[in-house]
Structures are given as structure tokens and as C-alpha cells.
C-alpha positions as CSV (number, residue, x, y, z in Angstrom):
1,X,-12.5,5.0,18.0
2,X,-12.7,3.6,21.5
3,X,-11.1,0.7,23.3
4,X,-12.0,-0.7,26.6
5,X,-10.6,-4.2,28.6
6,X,-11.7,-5.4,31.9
7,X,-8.8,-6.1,33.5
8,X,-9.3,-8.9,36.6
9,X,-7.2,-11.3,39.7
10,X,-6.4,-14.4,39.5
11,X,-10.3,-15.5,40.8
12,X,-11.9,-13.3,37.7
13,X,-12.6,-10.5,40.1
14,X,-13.1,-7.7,38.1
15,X,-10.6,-5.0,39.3
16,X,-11.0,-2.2,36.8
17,X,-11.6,-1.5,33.3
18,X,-8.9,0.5,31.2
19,X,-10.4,2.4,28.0
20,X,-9.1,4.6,25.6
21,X,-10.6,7.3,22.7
22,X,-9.0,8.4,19.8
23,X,-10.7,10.5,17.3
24,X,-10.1,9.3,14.1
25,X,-12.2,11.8,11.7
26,X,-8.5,13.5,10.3
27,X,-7.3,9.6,9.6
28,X,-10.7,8.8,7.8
29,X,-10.6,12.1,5.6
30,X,-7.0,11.3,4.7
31,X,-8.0,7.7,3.7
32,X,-10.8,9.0,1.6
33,X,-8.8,11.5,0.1
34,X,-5.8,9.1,-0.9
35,X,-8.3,6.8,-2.3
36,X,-10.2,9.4,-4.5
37,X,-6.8,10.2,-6.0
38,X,-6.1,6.1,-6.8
39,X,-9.6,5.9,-8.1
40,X,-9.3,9.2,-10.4
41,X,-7.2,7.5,-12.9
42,X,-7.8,5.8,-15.9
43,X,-4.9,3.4,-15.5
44,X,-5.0,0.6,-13.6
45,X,-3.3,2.0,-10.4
46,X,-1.7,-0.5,-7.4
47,X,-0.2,0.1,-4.3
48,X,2.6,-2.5,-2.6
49,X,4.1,-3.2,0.5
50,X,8.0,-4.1,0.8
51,X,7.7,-7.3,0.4
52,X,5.7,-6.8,-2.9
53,X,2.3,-7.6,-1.8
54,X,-0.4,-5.6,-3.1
55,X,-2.3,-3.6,-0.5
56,X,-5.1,-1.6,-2.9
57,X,-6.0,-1.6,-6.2
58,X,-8.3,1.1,-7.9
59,X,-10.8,0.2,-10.2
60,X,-9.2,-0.1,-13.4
61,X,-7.1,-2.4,-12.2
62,X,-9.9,-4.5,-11.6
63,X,-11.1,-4.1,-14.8
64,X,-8.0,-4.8,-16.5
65,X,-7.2,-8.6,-14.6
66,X,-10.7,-9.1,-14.0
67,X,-10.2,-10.2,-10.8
68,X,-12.0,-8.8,-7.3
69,X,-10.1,-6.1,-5.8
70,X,-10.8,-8.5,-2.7
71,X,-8.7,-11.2,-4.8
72,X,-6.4,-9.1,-5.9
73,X,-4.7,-7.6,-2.4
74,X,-2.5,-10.0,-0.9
75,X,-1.0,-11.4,-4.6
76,X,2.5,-11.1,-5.2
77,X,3.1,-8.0,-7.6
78,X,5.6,-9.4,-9.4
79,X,3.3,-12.2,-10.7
80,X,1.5,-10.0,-13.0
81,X,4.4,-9.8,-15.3
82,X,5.9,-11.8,-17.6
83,X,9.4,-11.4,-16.0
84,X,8.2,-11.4,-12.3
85,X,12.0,-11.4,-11.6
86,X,13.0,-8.3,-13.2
87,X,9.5,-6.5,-11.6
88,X,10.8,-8.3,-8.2
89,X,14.0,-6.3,-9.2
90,X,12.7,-3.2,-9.9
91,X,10.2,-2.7,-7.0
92,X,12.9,-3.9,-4.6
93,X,14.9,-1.4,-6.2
94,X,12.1,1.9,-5.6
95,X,12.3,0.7,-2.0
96,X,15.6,0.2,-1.1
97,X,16.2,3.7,-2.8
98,X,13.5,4.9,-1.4
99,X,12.9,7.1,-4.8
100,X,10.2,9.9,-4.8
101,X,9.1,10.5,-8.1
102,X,12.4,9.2,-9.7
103,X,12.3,6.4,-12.5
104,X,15.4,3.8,-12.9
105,X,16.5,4.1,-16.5
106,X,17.4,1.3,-18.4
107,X,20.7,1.6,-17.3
108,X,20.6,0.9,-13.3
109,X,23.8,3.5,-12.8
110,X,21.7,6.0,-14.2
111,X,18.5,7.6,-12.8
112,X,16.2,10.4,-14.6
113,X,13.3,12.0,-13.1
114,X,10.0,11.9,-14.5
115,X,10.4,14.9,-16.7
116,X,13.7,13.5,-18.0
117,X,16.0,15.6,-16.7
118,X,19.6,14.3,-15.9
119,X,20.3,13.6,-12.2
């Protein structure tokens, strides 16, 4: 990637240009790769921001709304369900605990992890 700005006085006299180069090739592979995984899966497959806005989709998902993926990024989450309070809830919840690879239970002062063990 490469950046460049002219840079000039007051009068538009151009007094020097300031660029910049970052190779990017890792970032791109990563990218790929992290998509490849999204798209591997059967299920329809999102991914959110904070606030609960969808950033990606995979395929399936498209499939299952039948929306655009291009439609479909930038909608509220929480307005795919049928209680988009409780999903508000519960993906509010993932981030302010910042779980990895945890589930909430049913009941909120318990937690299990994804093979059911006991925290």
C-alpha cells in the first residue's frame, strides 16, 4: 500500500510531498484466511461489532435471509430475532465479558464452556 500528499504555502506553492509504503501481503493472507474459515461452514456464520452491527456474513447466511451480503452488513444483529432484546442482551453480554469460547447458560450467574464443563 502506498500513500503520498503534496503538502504546499499559503500561495499553493508546492513545498514537498510526504509518502509512505506499507506492505500489506501478511494482512491480505490473514484476511483470506479468516474468511475461508467463515465460508467453510454450513451454518449461516456472522460477525458483529460492539455496537451490534454486522460486519461479514458468509454465504449461508445469505442463503438463509436471502438478502445480499452487501445488504446484510451494517443491520442491527439483534433484528434477526424474534426477541431482539434478549439477542441485544446476550451479545452485549459476550462483549462486556469478553468470553473466548465460553457460552452464557440459561442461568446468567452460571457460565459453561462449550464442552459443558463446569466453570
Amino acid at each position: 500500500m502506498y500513500n503520498a500528499s503534496v503538502y504546499r504555502d499559503d500561495l499553493g506553492n508546492v513545498l514537498g510531498v510526504l509518502a509512505a509504503a506499507r506492505d500489506i501481503t501478511q494482512l491480505k493472507r490473514t484476511s483470506q484466511y479468516a474468511r475461508s474459515l467463515i465460508e467453510a461452514s454450513l451454518d449461516p456464520l456472522v460477525t458483529i461489532n460492539p455496537e451490534g452491527k454486522i460486519t461479514d456474513v458468509n454465504e449461508a447466511s445469505v442463503r438463509a435471509t436471502g438478502m445480499p451480503r452487501e445488504k446484510l452488513i451494517g443491520t442491527d444483529f439483534s433484528d434477526y430475532f424474534t426477541e431482539p432484546q434478549k439477542a441485544r442482551e446476550g451479545y452485549k453480554q459476550v462483549f462486556r465479558k469478553r468470553f473466548c469460547g465460553r457460552l452464557s447458560a440459561h442461568d446468567p450467574k452460571q457460565e459453561r464452556e462449550i464442552d459443558g464443563r463446569s466453570l
